[in-house]
C-alpha positions in Angstrom: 19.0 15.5 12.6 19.5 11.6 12.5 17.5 9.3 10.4 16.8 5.4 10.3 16.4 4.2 6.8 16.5 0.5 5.6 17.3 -2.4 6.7 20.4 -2.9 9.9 23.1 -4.9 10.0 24.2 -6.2 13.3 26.5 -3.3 13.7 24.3 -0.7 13.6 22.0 -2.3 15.5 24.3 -2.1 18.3 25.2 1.3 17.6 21.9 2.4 17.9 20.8 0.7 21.1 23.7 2.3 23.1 22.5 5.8 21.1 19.2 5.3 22.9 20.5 4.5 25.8 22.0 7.3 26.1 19.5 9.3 25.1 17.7 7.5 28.2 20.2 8.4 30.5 20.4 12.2 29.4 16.5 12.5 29.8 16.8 12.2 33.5 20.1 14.3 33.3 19.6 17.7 33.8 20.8 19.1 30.1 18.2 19.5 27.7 17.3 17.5 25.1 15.7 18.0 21.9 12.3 16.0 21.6 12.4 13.4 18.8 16.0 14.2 17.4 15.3 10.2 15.2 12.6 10.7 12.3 12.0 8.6 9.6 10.7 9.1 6.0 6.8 8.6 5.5 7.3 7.0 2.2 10.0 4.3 3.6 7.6 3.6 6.0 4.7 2.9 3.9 6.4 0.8 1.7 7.6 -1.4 4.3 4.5 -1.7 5.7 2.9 -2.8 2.4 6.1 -5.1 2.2 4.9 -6.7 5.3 1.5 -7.3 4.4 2.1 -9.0 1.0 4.3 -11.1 2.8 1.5 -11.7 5.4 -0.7 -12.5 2.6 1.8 -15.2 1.2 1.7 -16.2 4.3 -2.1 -16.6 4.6 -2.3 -18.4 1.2 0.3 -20.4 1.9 -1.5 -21.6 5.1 -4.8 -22.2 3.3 -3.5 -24.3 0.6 -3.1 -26.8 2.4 -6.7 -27.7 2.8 -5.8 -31.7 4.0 -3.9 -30.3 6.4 -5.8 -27.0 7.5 -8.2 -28.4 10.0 -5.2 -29.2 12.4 -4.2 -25.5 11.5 -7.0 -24.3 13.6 -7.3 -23.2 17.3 -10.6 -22.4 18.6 -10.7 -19.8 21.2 -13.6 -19.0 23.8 -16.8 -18.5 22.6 -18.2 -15.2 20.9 -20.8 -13.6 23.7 -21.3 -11.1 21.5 -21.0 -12.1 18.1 -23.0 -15.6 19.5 -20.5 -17.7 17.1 -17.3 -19.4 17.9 -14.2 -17.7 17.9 -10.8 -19.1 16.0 -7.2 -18.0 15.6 -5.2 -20.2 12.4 -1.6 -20.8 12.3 -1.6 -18.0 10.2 -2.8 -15.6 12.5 -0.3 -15.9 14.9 2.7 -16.7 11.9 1.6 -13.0 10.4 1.3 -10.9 13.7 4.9 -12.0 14.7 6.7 -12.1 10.8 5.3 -8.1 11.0 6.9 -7.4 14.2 10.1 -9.3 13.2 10.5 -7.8 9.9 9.4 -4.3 11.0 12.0 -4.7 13.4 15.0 -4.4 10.8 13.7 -1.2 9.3 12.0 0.2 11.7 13.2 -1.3 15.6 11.5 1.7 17.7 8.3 0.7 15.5 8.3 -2.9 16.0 8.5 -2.2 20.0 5.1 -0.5 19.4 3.4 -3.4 17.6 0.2 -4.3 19.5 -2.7 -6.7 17.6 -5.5 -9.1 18.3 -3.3 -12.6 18.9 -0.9 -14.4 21.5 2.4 -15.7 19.7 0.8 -19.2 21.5 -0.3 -21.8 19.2 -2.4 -25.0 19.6 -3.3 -27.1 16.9 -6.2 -29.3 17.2 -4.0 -32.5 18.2 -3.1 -30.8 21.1 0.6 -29.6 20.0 1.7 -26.7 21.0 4.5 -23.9 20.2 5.4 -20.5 20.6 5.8 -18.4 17.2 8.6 -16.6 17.4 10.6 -16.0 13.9 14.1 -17.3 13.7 17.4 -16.3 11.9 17.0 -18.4 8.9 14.3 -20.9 7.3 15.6 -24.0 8.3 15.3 -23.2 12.0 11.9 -21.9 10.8 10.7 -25.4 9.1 12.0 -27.4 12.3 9.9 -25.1 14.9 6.8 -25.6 12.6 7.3 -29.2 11.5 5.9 -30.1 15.1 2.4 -28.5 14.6 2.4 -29.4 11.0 2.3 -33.0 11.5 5.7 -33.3 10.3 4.6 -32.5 6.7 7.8 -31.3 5.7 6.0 -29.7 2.1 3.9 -27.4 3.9 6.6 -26.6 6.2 9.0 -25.7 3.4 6.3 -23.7 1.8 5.0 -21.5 4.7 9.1 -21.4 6.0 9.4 -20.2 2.1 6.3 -17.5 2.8 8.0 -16.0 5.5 11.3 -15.0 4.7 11.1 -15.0 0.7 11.0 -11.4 -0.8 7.4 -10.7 -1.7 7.0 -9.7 -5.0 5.7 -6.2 -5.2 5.5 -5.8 -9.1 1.1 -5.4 -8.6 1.7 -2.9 -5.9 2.1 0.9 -6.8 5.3 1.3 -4.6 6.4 4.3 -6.8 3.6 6.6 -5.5 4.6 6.6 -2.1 7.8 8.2 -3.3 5.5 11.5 -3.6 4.7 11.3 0.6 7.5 13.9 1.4 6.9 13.8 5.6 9.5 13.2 8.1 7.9 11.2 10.9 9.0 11.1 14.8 10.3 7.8 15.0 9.4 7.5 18.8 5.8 8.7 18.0 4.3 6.1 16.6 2.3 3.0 17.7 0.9 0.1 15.5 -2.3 -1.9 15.5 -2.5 -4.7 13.4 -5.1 -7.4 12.7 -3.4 -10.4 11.0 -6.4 -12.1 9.7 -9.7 -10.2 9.6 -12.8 -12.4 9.1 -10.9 -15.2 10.3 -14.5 -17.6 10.1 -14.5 -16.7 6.2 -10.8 -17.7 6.4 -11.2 -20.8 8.1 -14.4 -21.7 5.9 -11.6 -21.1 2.8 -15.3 -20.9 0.5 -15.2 -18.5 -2.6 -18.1 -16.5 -3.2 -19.7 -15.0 -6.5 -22.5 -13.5 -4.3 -22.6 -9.3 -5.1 -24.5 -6.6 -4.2 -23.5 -3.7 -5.8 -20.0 -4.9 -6.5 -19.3 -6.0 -3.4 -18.7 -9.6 -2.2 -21.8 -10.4 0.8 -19.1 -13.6 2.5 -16.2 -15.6 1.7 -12.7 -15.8 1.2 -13.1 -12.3 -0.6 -13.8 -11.0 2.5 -10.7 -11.6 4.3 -8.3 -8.8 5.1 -4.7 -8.0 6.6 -4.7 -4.5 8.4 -1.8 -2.5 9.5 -2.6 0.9 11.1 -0.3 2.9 12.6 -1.8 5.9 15.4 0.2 8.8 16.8 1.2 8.2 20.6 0.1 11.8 21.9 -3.1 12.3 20.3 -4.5 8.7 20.0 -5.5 9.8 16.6 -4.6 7.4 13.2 -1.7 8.3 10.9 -1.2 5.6 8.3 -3.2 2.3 7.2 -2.3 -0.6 4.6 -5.5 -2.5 3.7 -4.2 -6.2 2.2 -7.1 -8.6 0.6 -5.2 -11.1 0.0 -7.8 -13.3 -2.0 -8.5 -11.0 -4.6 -8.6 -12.6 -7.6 -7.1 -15.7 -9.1 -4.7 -15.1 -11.8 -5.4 -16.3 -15.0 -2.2 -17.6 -16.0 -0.7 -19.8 -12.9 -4.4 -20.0 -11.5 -3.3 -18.9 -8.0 -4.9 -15.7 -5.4 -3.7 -12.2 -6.0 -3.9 -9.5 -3.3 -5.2 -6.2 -3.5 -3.2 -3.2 -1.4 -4.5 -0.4 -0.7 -3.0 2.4 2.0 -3.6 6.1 3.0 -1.8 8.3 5.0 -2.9 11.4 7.0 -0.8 13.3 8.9 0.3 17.1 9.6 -2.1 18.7 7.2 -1.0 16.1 4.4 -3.1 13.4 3.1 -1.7 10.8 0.6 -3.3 7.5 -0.8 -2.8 4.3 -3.2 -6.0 6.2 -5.4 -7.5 3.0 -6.2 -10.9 3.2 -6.4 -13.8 1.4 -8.1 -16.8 2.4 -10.4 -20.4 1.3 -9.0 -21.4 -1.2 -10.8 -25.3 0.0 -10.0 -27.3 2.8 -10.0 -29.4 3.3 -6.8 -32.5 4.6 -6.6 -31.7 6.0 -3.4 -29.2 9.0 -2.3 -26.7 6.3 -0.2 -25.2 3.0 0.1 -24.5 1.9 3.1 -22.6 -1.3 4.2 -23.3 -3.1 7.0 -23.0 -6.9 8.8 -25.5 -9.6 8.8 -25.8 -9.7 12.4 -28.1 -6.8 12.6 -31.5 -6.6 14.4 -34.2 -7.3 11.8 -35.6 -3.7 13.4 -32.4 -1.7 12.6 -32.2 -3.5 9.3 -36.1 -2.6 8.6 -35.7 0.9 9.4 -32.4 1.4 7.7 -33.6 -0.4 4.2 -36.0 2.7 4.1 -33.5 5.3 4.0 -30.9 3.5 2.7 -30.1 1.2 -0.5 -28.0 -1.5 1.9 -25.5 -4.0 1.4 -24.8 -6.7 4.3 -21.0 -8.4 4.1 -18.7 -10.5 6.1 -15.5 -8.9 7.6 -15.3 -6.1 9.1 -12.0 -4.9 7.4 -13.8 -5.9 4.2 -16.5 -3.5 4.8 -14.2 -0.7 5.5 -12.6 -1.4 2.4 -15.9 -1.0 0.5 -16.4 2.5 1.9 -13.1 2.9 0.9 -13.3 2.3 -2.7 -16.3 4.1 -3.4 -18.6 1.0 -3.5 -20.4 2.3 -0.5 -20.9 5.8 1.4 -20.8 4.3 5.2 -20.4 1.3 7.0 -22.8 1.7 9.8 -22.3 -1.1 13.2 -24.6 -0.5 16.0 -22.9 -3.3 18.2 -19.5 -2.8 20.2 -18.0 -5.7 18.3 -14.5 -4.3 16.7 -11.5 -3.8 18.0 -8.8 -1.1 17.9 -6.7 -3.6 15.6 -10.0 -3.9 13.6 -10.7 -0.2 12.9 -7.1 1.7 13.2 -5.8 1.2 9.6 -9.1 1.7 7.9 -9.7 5.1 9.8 -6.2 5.9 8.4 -7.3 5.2 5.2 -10.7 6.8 5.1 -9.0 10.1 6.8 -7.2 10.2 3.8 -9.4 10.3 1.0 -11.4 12.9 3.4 -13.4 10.3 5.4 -13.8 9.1 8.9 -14.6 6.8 11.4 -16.9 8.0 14.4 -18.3 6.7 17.1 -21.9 5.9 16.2 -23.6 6.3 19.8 -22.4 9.8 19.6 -23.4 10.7 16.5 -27.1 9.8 17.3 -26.5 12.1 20.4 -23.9 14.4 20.2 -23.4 15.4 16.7 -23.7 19.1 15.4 -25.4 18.9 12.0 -24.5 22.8 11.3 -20.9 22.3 11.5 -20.0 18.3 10.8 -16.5 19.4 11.1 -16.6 20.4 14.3 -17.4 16.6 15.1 -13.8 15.1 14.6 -13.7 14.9 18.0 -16.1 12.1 18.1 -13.9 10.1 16.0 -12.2 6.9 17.8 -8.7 7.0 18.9 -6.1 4.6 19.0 -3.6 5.2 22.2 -6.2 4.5 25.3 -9.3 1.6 26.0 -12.7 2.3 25.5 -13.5 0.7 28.7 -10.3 0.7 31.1 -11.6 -1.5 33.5 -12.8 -4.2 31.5 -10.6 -7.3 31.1 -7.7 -8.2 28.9 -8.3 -7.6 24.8 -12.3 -6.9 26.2 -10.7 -3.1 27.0 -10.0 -2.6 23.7 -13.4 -2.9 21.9 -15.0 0.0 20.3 -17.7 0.1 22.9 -19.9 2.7 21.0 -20.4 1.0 17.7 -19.2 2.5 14.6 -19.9 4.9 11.8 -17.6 5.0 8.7 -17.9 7.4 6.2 -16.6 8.8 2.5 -16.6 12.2 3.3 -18.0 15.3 5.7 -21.4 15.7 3.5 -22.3 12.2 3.4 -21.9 12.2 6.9 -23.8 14.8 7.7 -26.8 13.4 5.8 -26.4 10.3 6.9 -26.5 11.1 10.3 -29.3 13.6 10.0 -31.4 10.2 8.6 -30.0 8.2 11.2 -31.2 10.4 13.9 -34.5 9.8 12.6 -35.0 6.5 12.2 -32.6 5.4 15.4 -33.7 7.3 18.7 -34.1 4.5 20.4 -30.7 2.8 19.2 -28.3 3.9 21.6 -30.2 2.1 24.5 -29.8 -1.2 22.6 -25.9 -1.3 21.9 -24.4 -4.1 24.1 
């Protein structure tokens, strides 16, 4: 059996390219070949995935603290139909997305070939300057390719070059209890989703926010997320998912944000998670709380305050994260406004703690209340569009809408309410 662990050296790099290109060449060869003779340890994996994403959230903060500077940082994009707002990418965005598939790429090469997420490595600053973000072989080269959209402020540029290929420091992340994930993995099984910067207009707005509802944060910077989900390549179906909010809390002593990682893992009958999890800060008067976006129909909001004590936040990841924690039973979205790269590492997540993520539309139609667990097969997958047909990213929305949930009895009263008070709502998702 061979195995990839750690980091390569140049060497082995090379030795392992001509391994699987021979491995290519035997496929078409008439001897047989065992399927998937590389795997990788589940726990290696994890922690360099939560690696990457505390580096993506140096990266974010180092992006954002530069506020005289951030309004060049930002690129706006085509305009929202759906979401009837405008759309931005940051120089962070596009900075995290490739510094994850670069980094991954020296543990992990076969992963970091499956990388897929919401941004272009093509960035556009609001002067009109332009470059592609690729991530080069030391700093300095780094700070020379971003001086250009950085207005030549060589402090910033030192400081996000710093971000990038500095070690994070991992001492508030629970690294040891991955160790316990004992799982060999395929290593050519695997493809990645990731969402650099989720609730990129709460980003971009850089507000803080000491608006709660039941322990959860309703919009701001709070509400910002990095997601890394990684899906199996037969079935579609989500394996593992690091949740980053980088914008925690400040900490007391140098005054500066703190992340907050969480991951899950679910895969071949073994579930695995960071175990954080948070007290209500209420009681409710009523059986659920469920989480949903501002952006609602006054109707469907109406309706659902009757059944349901609810909670309306920025950020999609953010939500997820909610449900996650034990702040709130379900996430409910009625519109087809997420992405694969939104929901793929929160559905890892929630699988693990026992949760899911289904597609709403057909749990108001199709769901079997006597047997809830019989309706895994309405859950999203991760390999193959919604919509085929439609154009570029558009294919990958979650065309059905989405409902998130703590565990099989919460859905199944939760969806036994919603059946009730939504029969018309399938006819108005967009």
């Amino acid at each position: 059996m061979y195995r990839i662990y750690g980091p390569y050296t140049r060497r082995s790099k090379l030795s392992f390219t001509l391994f699987v290109f021979c491995l290519g060449k035997l496929k078409h060869s008439a001897l047989p070949i065992k399927a998937h003779l590389i795997t990788m340890e589940a726990s290696q994996v994890l922690q360099s995935l939560l690696r990457l994403s505390e580096r993506a959230a140096n990266i974010a903060r180092a992006v954002r603290s530069h506020s005289d500077l951030f309004d060049v940082l930002i690129q706006e994009k085509e305009f929202d139909k759906r979401r009837q707002k405008p759309d931005y990418k940051t120089l962070a965005d596009v900075t995290i997305q490739e510094s994850i598939r670069h980094f991954l790429g020296k543990d992990f090469p076969i992963l970091a070939s499956q990388v897929r997420g919401e941004e272009s490595y093509c960035f556009t600053n609001k002067t009109g300057s332009f470059v592609n973000i690729q991530i080069l072989p030391s700093a300095d080269l780094m700070k020379n390719l971003l001086l250009g959209v950085l207005q030549g402020d060589e402090r910033a540029a030192d400081e996000l070059a710093g971000a990038i290929y500095n070690e994070p420091d991992m001492c508030g992340v629970d690294l040891d209890r991955t160790n316990s994930v004992k799982l060999q993995l395929p290593a050519d099984g695997f493809g990645i989703w990731v969402d650099p910067l989720d609730a990129t207009a709460e980003y971009v707005s850089g507000q803080g926010s000491e608006k709660q509802s039941h322990g959860v944060y309703l919009s701001g910077i709070h509400c910002v997320t990095i997601l890394i989900g990684v899906f199996d390549l037969t079935t579609g179906e989500p394996v593992m998912g690091v949740i980053n909010q980088p914008f925690h809390e400040v900490d007391p002593v140098t005054k500066r944000w703190k992340s907050r990682c969480v991951w899950g893992l679910s895969y071949g009958g073994i579930n695995a998670h960071s175990g954080i999890r948070s007290e209500r800060p209420v009681a409710t008067a009523k059986s659920h709380v469920v989480i949903m976006s501002p952006s609602e129909t006054d109707e469907l909001k109406e309706a659902l305050d009757e059944c349901f004590t609810t909670i309306y936040s920025a950020g999609a990841g953010y939500k997820f994260l909610a449900v996650t924690l034990g702040l709130a039973d379900a996430y409910i979205l009625s519109k087809n406004s997420t992405f694969k790269w939104d929901t793929c590492a929160p559905h890892a997540l929630l699988r693990s703690v026992g949760g899911g993520v289904c597609d709403l539309s057909k749990a108001l139609t199709d769901f079997d209340l006597t047997s809830v667990e019989n309706n895994r097969k309405f859950e999203l997958q991760y390999l193959h569009p919604d919509n085929p047909d439609a154009e570029a990213q558009e294919c990958w929305l979650n065309t059905g809408g989405i409902l998130a949930y703590a565990n099989l009895d919460t859905l199944k009263e939760i969806v036994a309410k919603l059946q009730q008070v939504m029969k018309e709502a399938i006819e108005n998702l967009d």
